[in-house]
N, C-alpha and C positions, 0 to 999 in steps of 0.2 A: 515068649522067649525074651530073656534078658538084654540088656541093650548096655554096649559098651564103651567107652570111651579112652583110646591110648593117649598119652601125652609121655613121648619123648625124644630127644632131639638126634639120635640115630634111627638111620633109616634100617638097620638091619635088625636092631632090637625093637623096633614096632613091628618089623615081618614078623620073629619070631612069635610076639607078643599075640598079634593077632591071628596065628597060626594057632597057636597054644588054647585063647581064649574061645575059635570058634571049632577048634577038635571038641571041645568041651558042651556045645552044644549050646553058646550065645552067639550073639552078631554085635561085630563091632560097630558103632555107627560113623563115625570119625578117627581122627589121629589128629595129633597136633604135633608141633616141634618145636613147638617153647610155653611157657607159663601162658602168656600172654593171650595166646592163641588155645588154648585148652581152657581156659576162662570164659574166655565168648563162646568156645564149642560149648562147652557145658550148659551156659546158660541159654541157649539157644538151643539144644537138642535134649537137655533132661534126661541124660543117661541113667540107668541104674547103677552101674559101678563107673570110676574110674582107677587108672592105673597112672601112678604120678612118676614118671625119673625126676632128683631134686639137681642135679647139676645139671645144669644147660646154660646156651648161651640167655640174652636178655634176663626177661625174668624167672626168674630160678622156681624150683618145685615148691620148695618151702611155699615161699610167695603167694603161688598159686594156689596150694592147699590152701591158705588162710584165707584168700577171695572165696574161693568157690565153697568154705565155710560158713562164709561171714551171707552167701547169697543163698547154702542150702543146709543149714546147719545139721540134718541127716544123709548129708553125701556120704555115699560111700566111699570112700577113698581107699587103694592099696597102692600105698609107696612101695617101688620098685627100684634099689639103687645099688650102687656099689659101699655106700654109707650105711653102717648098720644103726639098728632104734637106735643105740645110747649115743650116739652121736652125733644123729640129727638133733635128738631131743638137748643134748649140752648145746649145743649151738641153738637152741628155739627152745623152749621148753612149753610154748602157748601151740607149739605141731601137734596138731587132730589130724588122726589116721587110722582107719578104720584094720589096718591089717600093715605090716613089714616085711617085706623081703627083701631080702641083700641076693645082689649080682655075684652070681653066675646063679639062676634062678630056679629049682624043680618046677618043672612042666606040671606035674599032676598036683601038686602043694599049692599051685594060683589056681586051678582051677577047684579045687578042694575050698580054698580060702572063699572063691566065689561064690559058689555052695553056702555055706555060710553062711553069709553076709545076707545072700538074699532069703534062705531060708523064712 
């Protein structure tokens, strides 16, 4: 079973998140609520996927992609934000992300994307 990792800084959109992600038939292994912290989960737990919000407080999504990059260069990564791709990407354009979705999010399109990925 796939192994998951939430990273973001509301508590109500990590429920939903890991709601969504374990209908789907993964197990999340952690959460985290800032960059910072989803860094050390990652590299300490080895998830298969993660899920990134880019705005948070301390260090921001962007940020953390690029660590947890720079430690797994095949992470899987799905940004999950209210900022759509071209917008992160004008503000970063060096963001690796394995998948995008903008907030308010379809339920079966993340788990669809997860699918995917780990195919």
């Amino acid at each position: 079973m796939a192994r998951g990792l939430i990273v973001d800084d509301s508590k109500f959109m990590r429920k939903i998140l890991k709601e969504t992600i374990e209908s789907g038939g993964f197990t999340v292994v952690d959460e985290a609520d800032n960059g910072s912290d989803g860094i050390a989960k990652y590299m300490l737990l080895k998830p298969d996927f993660v899920t990134m919000d880019i705005t948070m407080g301390g260090l921001d999504g962007m940020e953390a992609v690029k660590a947890i990059n720079e430690f797994d260069p095949n992470a899987k990564i799905i940004i999950i934000s209210a900022l759509n791709e071209k917008t992160i990407k004008m503000n970063d354009h060096t963001i690796k992300a394995s998948a995008y979705i903008m907030k308010p999010f379809d339920k079966n399109r993340l788990v669809a994307i997860i699918r995917e990925l780990l195919a």
